[in-house]
N, C-alpha and C positions, 0 to 999 in steps of 0.2 A: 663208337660214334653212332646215336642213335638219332633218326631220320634224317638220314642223307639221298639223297637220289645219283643219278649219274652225274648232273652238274657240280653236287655238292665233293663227289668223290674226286669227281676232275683238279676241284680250287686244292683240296685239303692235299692231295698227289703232289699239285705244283707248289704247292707251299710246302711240303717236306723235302721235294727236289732241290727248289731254286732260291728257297727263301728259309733255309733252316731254324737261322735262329731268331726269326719270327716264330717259325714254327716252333719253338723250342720253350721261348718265351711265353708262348699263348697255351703250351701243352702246360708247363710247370704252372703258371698260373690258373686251370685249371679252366682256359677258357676258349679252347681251342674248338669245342666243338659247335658252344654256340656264337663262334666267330665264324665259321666255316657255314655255319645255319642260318645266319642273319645275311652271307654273301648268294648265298646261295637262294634262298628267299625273294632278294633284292633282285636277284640277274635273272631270276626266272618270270619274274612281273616285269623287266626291263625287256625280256625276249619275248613276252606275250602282248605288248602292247607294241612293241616293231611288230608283228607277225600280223596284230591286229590292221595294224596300218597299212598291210599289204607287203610285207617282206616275205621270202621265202624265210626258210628255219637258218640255214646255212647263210643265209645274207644277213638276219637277226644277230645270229654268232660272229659274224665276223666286225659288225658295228661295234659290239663289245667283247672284241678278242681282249685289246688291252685292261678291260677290268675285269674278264676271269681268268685271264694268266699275268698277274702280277708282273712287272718287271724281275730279272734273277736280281744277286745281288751284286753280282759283278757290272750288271748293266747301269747301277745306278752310281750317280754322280757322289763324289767325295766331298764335302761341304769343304773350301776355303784352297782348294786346289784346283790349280791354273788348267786349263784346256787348251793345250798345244794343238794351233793349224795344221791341219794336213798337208803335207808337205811329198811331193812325187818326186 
């Protein structure tokens, strides 16, 4: 994986963690790294321009917690299955 930064190694971590077979998908197709580079790219112009506006680093990150840690994939929804009320 060539030019990653810390950010980049963060996404590419949680997407082999939480998201395998994205990961898996994006590795065989051989396009894993510059998917991980273009996220990574994106979120570091996305965390320099909060910062610029007056965000701390860790307040930047946390505005975009949800787009550099993916949802897992237990967390996402099943298309065409019903969501049972919570019920006490």
């Amino acid at each position: 994986m060539t030019g990653l930064n810390s950010l980049g190694w963060t996404i590419h971590d949680h997407l082999k963690e939480h998201r395998p077979k994205m990961f898996q998908e994006l590795k065989d197709q051989g396009t894993l790294n510059q998917y991980v580079l273009e996220r990574q790219n994106s979120l570091s112009n996305s965390l320099t321009a909060l910062e610029h506006q007056g965000l701390q680093p860790h307040e930047a990150e946390e505005m975009l917690r949800d787009q550099i840690y993916l949802p897992s994939v237990e967390d996402l929804p099943n298309l065409g299955e019903s969501i049972q009320p919570y019920t006490d």
